[in-house]
TIGU-646789 format. One record per residue (C-alpha): x, y, z. Coordinates in pm, whole numbers. Layout:
@xx:X yy:Y zz:Z
...
//
This chain:
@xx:1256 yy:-6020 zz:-6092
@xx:1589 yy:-5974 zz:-6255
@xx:1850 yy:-6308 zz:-6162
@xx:2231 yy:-6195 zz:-6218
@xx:2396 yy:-6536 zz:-6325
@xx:2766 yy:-6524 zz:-6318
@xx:2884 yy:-6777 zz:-6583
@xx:3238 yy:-6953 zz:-6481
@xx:3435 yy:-6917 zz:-6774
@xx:3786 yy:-7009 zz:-6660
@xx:3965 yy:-6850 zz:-6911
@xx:3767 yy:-6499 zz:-6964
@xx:3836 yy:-6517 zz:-6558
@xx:4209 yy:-6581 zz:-6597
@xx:4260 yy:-6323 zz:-6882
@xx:4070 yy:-6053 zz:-6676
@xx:4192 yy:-6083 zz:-6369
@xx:4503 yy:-6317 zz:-6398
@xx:4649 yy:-6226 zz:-6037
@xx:4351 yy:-6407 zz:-5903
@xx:4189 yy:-6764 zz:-5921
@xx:3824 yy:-6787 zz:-6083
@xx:3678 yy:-6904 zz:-5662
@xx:3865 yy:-6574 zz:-5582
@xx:3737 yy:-6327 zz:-5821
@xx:3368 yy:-6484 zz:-5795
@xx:3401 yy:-6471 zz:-5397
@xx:3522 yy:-6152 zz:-5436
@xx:3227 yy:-5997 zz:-5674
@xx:2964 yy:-6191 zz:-5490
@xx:2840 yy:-5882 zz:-5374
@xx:2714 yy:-5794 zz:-5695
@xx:2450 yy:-6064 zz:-5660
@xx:2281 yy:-5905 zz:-5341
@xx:1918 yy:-5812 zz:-5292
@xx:1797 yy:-5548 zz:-5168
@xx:1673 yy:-5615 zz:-4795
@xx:1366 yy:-5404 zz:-4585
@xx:1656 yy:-5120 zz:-4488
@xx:1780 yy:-5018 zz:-4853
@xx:2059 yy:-5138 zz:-5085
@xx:2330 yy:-5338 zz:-4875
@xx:2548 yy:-5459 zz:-5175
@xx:2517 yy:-5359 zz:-5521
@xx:2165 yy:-5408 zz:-5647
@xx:2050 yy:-5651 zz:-5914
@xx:2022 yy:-5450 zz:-6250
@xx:1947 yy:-5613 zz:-6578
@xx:2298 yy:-5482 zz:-6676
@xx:2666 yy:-5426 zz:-6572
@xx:2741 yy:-5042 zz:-6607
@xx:2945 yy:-4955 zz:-6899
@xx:3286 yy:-4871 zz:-6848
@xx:3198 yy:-4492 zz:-6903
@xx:2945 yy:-4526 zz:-6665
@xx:3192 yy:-4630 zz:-6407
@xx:3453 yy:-4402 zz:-6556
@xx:3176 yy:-4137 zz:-6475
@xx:3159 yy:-4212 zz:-6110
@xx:3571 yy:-4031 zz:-6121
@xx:3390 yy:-3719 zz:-6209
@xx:3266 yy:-3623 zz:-5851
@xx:3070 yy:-3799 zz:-5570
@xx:2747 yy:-3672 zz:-5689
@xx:2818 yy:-3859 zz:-6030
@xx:2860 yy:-4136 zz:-5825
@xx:2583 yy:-4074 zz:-5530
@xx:2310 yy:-4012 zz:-5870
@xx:2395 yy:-4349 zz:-6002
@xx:2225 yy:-4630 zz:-5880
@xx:2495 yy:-4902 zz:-5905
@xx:2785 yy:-4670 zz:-5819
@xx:2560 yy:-4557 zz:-5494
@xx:2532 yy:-4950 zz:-5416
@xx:2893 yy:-5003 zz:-5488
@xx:3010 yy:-4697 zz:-5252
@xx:2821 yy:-4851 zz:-4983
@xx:2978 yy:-5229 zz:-5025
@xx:3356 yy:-4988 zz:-4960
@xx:3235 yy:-4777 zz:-4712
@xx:3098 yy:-5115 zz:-4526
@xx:3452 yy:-5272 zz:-4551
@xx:3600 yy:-4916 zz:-4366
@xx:3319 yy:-4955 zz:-4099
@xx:3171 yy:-4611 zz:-4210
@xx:2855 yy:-4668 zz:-4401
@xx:2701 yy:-4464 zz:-4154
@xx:2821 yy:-4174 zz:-4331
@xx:2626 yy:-4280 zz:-4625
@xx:2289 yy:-4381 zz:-4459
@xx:2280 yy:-4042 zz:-4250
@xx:2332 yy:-3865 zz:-4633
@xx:2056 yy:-4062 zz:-4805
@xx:1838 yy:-4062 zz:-4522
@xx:1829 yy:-3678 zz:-4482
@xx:1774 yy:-3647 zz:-4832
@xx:1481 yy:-3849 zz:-4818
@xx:1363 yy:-3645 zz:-4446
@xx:1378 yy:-3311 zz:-4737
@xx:1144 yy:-3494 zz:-4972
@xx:906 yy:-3607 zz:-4677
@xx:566 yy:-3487 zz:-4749
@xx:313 yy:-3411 zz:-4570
@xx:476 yy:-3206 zz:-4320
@xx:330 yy:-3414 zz:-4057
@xx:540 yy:-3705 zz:-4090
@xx:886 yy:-3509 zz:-4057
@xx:898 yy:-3469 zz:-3678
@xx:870 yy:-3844 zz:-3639
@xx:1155 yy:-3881 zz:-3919
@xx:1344 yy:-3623 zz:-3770
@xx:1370 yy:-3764 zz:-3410
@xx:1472 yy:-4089 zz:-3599
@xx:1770 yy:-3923 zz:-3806
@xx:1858 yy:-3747 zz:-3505
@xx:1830 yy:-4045 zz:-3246
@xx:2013 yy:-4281 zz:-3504
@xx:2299 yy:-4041 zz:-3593
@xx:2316 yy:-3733 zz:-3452
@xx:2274 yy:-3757 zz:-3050
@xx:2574 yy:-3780 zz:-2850
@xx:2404 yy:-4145 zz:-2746
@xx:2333 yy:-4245 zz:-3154
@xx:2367 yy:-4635 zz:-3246
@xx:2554 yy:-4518 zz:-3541
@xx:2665 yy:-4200 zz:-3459
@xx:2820 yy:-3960 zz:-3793
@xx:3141 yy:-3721 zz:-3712
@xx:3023 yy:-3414 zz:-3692
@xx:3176 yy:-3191 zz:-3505
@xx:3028 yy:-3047 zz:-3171
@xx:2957 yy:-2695 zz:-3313
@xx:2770 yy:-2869 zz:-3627
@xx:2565 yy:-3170 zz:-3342
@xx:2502 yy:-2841 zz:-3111
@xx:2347 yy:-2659 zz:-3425
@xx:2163 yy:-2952 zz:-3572
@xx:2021 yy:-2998 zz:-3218
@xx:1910 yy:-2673 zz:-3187
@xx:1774 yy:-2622 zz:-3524
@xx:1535 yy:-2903 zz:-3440
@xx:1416 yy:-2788 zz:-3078
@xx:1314 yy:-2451 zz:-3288
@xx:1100 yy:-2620 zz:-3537
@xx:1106 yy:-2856 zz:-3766
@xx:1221 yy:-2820 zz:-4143
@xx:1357 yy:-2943 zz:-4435
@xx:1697 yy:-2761 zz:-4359
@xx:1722 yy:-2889 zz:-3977
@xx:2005 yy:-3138 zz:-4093
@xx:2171 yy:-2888 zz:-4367
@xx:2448 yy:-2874 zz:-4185
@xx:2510 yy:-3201 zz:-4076
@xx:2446 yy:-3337 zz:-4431
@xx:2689 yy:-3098 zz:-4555
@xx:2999 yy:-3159 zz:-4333
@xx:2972 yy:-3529 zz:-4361
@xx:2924 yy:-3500 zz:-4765
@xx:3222 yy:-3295 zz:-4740
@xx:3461 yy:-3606 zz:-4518
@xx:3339 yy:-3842 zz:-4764
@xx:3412 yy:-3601 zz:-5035
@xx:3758 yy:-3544 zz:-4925
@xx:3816 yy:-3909 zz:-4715
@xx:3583 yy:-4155 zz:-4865
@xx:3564 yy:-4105 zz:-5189
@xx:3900 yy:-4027 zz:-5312
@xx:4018 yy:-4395 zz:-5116
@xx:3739 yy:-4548 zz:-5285
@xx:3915 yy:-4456 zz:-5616
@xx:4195 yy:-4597 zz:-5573
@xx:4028 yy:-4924 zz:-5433
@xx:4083 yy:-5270 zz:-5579
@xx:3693 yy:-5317 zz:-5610
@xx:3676 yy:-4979 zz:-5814
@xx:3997 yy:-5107 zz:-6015
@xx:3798 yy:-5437 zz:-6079
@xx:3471 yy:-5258 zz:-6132
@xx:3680 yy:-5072 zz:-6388
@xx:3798 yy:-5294 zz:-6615
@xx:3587 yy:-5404 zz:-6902
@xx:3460 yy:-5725 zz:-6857
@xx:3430 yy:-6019 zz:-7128
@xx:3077 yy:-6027 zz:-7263
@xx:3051 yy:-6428 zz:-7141
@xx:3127 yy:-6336 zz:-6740
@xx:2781 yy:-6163 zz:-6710
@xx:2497 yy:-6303 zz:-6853
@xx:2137 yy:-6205 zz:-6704
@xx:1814 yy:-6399 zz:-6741
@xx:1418 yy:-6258 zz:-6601
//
């Protein structure tokens, strides 16, 4: 098990983010020290490292940069949580893990799931689609299941975050903190 220990270091705090108190900035990047919980990744998840600052430089590139990157996927998800739309993200991931399902058995039940969680009109966390693209996804299924029933789906709501999300998320304070290279005494990780 990997423990991230924040050390307090007043002054590396001050001269890295001097806008903000040490209590803020820790309160603030608390998130960092999350587990992950029986669902999936709900903050950022505990690494043995901090990602370099051309790692996080990297996640600028595109989305899939950052949706391929462990931390920056974990990080997305903390900002899409504070704009009440990780739904967005979960209906993503969890159609690219329906396409990996194997055997072939198991993808009806997954299916119905996806479907009952974020595609029906009466979903808990329902994703925008639009009706064309919830009409098409619906019928795809009622023909037969496979590992293109949600294609569509997947693909308009990559394409909001792509053009919504993702370029707000850029411009966020937590990517602007993320962003900046950190003293090597603020981070220090013990097994």
């Amino acid at each position: 098990v990997v423990v991230v220990v924040v050390v307090c270091c007043s002054v590396s705090l001050n001269r890295l983010f001097p806008f903000l108190r040490a209590a803020d900035v820790r309160s603030r990047l608390a998130f960092l020290r999350r587990r992950k919980n029986s669902t999936g990744y709900h903050g950022v998840m505990v690494l043995g490292f901090r990602p370099s600052a051309g790692e996080v430089l990297s996640w600028a590139e595109s989305l899939e940069a950052l949706l391929t990157n462990q931390y920056g996927l974990a990080v997305f998800r903390h900002f899409l949580r504070s704009e009440f739309s990780e739904e967005n993200l979960d209906f993503w991931l969890a159609v690219e893990k329906y396409k990996k399902t194997c055997p072939f058995s198991k993808m009806a039940a997954r299916a119905a799931k996806i479907y009952d969680e974020f595609i029906s009109t009466s979903a808990s966390r329902q994703v925008n689609v639009d009706s064309s693209v919830r009409e098409s996804t619906t019928q795809s299924l009622h023909l037969g299941i496979s590992h293109a029933s949600f294609q569509l789906a997947q693909d308009q709501i990559f394409g909001l975050m792509e053009t919504d999300s993702y370029p707000r998320f850029l411009k966020s304070r937590l990517y602007a903190q993320l962003n900046v290279r950190s003293p090597p005494d603020l981070f220090c990780y013990t097994t």
